[in-house]
N, C-alpha and C positions, 0 to 999 in steps of 0.2 A: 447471466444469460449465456447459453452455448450453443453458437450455431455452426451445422457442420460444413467443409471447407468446399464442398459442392454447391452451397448459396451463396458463396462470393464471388461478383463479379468478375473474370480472370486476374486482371490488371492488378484489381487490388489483392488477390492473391499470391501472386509475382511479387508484387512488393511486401507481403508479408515475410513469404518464403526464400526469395534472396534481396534484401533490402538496400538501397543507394547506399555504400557507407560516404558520398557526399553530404546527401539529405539526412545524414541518421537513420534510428531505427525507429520510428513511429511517422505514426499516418495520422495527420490531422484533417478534420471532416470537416468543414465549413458550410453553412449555409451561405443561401444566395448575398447576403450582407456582410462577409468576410467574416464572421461571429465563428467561432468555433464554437463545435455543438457535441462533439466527441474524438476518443483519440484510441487508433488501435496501437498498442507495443506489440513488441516480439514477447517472445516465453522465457528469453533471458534477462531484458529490460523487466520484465514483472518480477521473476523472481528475483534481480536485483532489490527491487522495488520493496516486495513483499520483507526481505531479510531487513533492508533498510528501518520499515514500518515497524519490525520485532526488537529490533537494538532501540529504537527510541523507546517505546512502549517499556522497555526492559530499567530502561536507566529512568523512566519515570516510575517504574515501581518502586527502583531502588531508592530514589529522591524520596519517596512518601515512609519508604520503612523506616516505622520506629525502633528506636535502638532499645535496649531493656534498661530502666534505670530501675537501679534497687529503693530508692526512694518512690517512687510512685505510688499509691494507696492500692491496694489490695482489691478486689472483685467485694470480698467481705465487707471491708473498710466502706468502701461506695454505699452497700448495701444497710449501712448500720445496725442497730439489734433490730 
């Protein structure tokens, strides 16, 4: 979802655009039950985020490749006559 920065309330604007670096950089949304219900980051915490999500994804592909063993039966072989 993308909405543009003219539907946000100022405040929470403000705090997107120059963020507390007390508080961090993200906005947590709470409903009235103290439940968080969503969370805005900045676009360098995402793309932290996002690079993060690629190196895992990366070293699980690596975990899954098989290596070539010369033993292993053939396409053929599987196939038999």
């Amino acid at each position: 979802m993308r909405i543009k920065s003219t539907e946000l309330p100022r405040e929470i604007l403000e705090n997107v655009l120059n963020p507390d670096p007390l508080e961090g950089e993200d906005i947590i949304i709470e409903n009235g039950a103290g439940e968080t219900i969503g969370v805005i980051i900045q676009p360098k915490a995402y793309d932290f985020l996002l690079r993060k999500f690629e190196e895992l994804e990366d070293e699980n592909d690596d975990a899954l490749d098989e290596k070539y063993d010369p033993n292993s039966p053939s396409l053929d072989d599987l196939m038999g006559d």
